[in-house]
C-alpha positions as CSV (number, residue, x, y, z in Angstrom):
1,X,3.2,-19.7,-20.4
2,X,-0.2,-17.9,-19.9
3,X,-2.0,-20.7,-20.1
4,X,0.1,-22.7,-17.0
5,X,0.1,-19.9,-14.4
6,X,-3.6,-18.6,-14.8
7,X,-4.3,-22.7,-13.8
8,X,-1.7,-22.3,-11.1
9,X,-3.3,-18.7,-10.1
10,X,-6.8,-20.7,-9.7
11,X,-5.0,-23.6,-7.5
12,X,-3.8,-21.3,-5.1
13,X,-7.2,-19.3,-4.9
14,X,-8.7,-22.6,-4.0
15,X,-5.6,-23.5,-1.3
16,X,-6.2,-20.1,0.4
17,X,-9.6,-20.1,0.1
18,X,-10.4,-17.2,-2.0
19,X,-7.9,-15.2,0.4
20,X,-5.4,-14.2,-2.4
21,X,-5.0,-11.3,-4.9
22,X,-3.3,-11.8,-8.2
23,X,-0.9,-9.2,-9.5
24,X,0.5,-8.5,-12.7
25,X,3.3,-6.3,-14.0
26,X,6.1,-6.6,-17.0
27,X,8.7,-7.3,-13.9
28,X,11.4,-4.9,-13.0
29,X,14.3,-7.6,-12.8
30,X,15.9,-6.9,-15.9
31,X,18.8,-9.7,-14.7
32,X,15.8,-12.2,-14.9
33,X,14.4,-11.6,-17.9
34,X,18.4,-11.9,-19.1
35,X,18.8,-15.5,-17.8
36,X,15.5,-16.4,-19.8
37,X,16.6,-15.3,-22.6
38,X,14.1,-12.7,-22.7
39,X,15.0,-9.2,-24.2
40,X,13.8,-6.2,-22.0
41,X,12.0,-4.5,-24.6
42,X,9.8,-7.8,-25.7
43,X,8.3,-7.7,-21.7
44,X,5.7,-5.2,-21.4
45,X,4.2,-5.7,-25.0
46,X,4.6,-10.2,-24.0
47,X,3.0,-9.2,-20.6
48,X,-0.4,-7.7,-22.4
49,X,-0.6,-10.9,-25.0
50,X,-0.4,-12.9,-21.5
51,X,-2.8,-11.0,-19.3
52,X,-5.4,-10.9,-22.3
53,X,-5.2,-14.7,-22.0
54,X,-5.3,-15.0,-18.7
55,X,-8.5,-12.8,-18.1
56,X,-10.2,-14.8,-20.6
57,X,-9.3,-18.0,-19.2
58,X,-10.4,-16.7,-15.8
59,X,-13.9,-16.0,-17.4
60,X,-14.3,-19.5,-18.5
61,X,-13.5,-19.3,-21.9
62,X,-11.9,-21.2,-24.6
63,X,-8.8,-19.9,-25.8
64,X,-6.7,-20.2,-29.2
65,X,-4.3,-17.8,-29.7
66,X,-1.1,-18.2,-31.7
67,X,1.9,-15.5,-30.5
68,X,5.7,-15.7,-31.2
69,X,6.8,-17.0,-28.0
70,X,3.5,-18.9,-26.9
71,X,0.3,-20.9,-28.2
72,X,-2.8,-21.7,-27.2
73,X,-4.6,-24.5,-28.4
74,X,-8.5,-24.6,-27.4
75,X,-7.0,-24.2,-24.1
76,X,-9.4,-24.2,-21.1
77,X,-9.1,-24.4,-17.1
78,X,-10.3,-27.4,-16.0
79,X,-11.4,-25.9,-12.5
80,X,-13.1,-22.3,-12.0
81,X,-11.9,-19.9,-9.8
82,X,-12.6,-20.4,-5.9
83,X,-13.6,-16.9,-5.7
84,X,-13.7,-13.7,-7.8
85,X,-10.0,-12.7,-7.1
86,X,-8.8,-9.0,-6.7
87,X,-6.7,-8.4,-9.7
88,X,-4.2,-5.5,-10.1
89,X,-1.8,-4.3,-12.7
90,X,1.2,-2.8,-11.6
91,X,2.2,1.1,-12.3
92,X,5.0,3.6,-12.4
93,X,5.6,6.6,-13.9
94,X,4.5,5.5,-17.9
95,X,1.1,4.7,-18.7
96,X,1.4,1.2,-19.8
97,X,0.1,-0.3,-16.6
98,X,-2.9,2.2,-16.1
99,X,-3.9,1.6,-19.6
100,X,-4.3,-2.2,-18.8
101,X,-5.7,-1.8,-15.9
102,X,-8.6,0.4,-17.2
103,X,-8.3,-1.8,-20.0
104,X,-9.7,-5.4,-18.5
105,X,-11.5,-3.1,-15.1
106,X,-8.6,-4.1,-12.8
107,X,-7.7,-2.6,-9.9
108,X,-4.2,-0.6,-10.3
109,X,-0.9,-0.6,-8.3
110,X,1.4,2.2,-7.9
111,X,4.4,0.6,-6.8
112,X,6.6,3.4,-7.1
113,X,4.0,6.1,-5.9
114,X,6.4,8.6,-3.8
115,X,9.2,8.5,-5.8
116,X,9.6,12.4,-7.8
117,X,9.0,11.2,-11.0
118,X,5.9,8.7,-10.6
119,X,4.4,11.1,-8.0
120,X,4.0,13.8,-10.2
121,X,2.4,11.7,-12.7
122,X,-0.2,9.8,-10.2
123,X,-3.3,12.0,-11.1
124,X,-2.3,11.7,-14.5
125,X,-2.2,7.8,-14.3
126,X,-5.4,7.4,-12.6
127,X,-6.9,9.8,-15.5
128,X,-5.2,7.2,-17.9
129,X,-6.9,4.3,-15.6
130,X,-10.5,5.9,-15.7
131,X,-10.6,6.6,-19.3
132,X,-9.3,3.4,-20.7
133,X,-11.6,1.9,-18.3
134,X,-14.5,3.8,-19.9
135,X,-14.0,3.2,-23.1
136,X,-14.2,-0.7,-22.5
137,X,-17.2,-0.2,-20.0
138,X,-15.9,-0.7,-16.8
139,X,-15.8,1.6,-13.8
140,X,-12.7,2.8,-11.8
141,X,-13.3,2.1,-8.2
142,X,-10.3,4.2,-6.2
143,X,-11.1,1.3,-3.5
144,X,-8.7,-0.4,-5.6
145,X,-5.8,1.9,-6.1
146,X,-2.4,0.9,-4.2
147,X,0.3,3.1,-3.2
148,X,3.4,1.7,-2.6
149,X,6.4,3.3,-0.9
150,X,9.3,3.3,1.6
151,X,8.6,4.0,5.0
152,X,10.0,3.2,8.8
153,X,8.4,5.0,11.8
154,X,9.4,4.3,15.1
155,X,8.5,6.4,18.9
156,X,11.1,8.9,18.1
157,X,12.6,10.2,14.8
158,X,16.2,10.3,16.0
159,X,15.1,6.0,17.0
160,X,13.5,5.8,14.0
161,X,16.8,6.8,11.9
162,X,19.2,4.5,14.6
163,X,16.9,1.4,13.4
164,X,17.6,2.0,9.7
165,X,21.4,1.8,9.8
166,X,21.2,-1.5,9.4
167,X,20.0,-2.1,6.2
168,X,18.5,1.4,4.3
169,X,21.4,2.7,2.3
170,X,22.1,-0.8,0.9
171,X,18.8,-1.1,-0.1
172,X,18.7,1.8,-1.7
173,X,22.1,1.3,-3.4
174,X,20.9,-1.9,-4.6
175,X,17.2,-0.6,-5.8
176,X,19.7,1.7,-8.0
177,X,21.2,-0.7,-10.3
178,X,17.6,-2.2,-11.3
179,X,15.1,1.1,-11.5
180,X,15.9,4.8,-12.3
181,X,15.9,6.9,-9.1
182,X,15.9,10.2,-9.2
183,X,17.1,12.9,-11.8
184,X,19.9,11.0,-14.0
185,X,21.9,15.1,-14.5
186,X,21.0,15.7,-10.4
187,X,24.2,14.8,-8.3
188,X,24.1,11.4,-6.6
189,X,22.5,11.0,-3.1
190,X,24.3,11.7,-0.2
191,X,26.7,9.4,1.1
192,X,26.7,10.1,4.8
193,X,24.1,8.3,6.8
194,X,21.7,11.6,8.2
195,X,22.3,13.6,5.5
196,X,21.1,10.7,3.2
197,X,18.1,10.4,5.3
198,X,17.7,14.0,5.3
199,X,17.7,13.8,1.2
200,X,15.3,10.9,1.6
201,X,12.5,12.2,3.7
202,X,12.8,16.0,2.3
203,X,12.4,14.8,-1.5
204,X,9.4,12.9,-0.1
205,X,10.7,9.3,-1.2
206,X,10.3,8.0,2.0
207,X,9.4,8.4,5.8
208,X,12.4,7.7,8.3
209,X,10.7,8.9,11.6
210,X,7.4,9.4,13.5
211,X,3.8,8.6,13.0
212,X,3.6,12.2,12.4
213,X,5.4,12.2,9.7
214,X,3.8,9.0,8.4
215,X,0.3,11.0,8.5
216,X,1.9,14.0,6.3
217,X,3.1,11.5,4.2
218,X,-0.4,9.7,3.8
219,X,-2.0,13.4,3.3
220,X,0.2,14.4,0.8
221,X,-0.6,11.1,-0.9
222,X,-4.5,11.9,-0.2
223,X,-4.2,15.4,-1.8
224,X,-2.2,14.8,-5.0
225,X,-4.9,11.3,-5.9
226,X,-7.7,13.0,-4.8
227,X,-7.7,9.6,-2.9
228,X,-7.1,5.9,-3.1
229,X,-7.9,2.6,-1.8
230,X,-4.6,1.3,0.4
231,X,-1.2,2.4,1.0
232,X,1.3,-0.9,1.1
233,X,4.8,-1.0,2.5
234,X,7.9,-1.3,0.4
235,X,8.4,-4.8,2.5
236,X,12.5,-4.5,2.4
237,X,14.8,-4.6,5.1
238,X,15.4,-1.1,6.4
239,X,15.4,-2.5,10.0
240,X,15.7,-5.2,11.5
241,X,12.6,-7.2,11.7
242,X,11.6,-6.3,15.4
243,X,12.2,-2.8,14.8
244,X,10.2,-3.4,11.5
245,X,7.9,-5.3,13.5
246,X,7.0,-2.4,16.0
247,X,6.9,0.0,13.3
248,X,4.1,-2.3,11.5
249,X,2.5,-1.8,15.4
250,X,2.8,1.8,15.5
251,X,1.4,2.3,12.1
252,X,-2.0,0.5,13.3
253,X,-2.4,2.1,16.4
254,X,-1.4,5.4,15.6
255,X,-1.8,6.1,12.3
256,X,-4.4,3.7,10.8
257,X,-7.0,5.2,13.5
258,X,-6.0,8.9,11.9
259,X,-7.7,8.0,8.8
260,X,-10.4,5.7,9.8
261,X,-11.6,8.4,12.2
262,X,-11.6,6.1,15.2
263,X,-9.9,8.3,17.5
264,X,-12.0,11.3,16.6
265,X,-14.7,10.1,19.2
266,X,-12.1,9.4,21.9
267,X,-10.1,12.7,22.0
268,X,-13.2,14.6,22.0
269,X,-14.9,12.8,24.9
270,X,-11.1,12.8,26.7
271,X,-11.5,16.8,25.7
272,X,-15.5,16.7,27.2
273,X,-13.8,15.7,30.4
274,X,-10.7,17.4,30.6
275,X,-12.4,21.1,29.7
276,X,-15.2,20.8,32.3
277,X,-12.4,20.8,35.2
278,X,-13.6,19.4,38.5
279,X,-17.2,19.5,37.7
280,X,-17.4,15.7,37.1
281,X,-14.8,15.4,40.3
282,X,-17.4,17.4,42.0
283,X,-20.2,15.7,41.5
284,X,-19.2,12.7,42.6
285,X,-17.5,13.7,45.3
286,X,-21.0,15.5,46.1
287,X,-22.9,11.8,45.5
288,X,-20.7,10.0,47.6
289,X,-20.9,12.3,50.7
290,X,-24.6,12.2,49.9
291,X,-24.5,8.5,50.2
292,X,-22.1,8.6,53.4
293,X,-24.6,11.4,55.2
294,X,-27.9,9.0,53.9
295,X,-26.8,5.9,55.6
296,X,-25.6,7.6,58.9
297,X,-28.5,9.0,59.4
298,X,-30.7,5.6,59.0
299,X,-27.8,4.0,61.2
300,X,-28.6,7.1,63.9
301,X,-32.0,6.1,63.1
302,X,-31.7,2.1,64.5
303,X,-29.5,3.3,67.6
């Protein structure tokens, strides 16, 4: 009920302080909505007669609405939000999602943002996104744009692929009987362990290896939005966690600084250095005989 989880959504911004986001999407769990008695079809149009609700109980107001499967009855939160919550509506590859989410000025979150089929359709959801949030007066903000997708990096692409024996194929296996992957007509991936990888990171659906690779990922990401707000993990278990633990590490020092531009500064004054040769080694060397010859000659001086 809309009504119940927009009060819970405003007692956990209150627990946490205003340190929480709230998403919102139809749910991909099919096998879910089947043990709620809920048909498949009824979720994405019962999802916008929810979020309407919700945004306008988050705004303070009284609420009546009468739907099939819910009612409101002068409903109104008793507390106000802790904080003005980030609020995002989940996207894929139909325009559902970025239509709500320009819709009600959300931020929007591509949770399926390098597989084939929703990457070629990205630019076109964000154009969906900015329209729909013009028409209703609001104003797209690409800050708040999330890319979601697979990705394991670790010091060495050979370690990197090692690590995700333990748990990528069944992952992927099992992300296959709940969402589409792929081409339906187009042969079924590969079942030998490199060459599935091999199918994995050339069609782009993921990054099994280096920081490198991670960056050309990211770029390609860049190029094809024209640019968005934060790039999020698919948080499943590829590795184990202190492989996926060091690749979370690697990914902030090595490819986090990339696009913040915080190593620029330090490679080119490394590169200063380096290029002049020994002229700095020189130098000092030259100051510190200077210093040497100076005091001998006042200690001459006092014999």
């Amino acid at each position: 009920h809309p009504f119940i989880l927009a009060d819970r959504i405003v007692m956990l911004d209150h627990l946490t302080r205003g340190r929480m986001m709230f998403g919102a999407g139809p749910g991909q769990l099919t096998s879910d909505a089947s043990m709620l008695g809920i048909d498949p079809m009824d979720q994405r149009p019962r999802m916008e007669q929810a979020f309407d609700v919700m945004m306008r109980l988050f705004r303070g107001e009284t609420v009546s609405e009468r739907t099939d499967w819910f009612t409101c009855d002068e409903a109104v939160l008793q507390v106000r939000p802790y904080s003005d919550f980030d609020i995002a509506v989940a996207s894929s590859i139909s325009p559902s999602g970025s239509k709500l989410a320009g819709r009600y000025g959300t931020g929007m979150l591509s949770i399926a943002a390098t597989e084939p089929a929703a990457f070629q359709v990205l630019d076109y959801n964000f154009q969906v996104w900015q329209e729909e949030a013009a028409r209703h007066g609001h104003v797209v903000d690409r800050a708040k744009w999330r890319l979601m997708g697979p990705m394991h990096i670790a010091e060495t692409e050979d370690q990197a692929r090692a690590n995700c024996r333990y748990g990528l194929q069944w992952v992927f296996d099992y992300l296959s009987h709940i969402i589409p992957i792929g081409d339906p007509s187009a042969p079924p991936p590969p079942s030998d362990f490199d060459e599935f990888v091999d199918f994995a990171n050339e069609s782009g659906r993921m990054v099994i290896g280096t920081p490198e690779m991670a960056i050309e990922q990211l770029e390609r990401l860049v190029e094809k939005t024209g640019g968005f707000g934060t790039y999020l993990f698919l948080g499943a278990d590829l590795a184990d966690f202190p492989s996926t633990l060091r690749s979370y590490e690697l990914f902030a020092e090595q490819v986090m600084p990339h696009f913040t531009g915080q190593l620029g500064p330090v490679q080119a004054s490394y590169d200063r250095v380096v290029g002049a040769g020994s002229k700095w080694v020189d130098a000092t060397l030259g100051a510190q005989l200077t210093a040497i010859a100076a005091y001998e000659e006042e200690r001459a001086a006092r014999s």
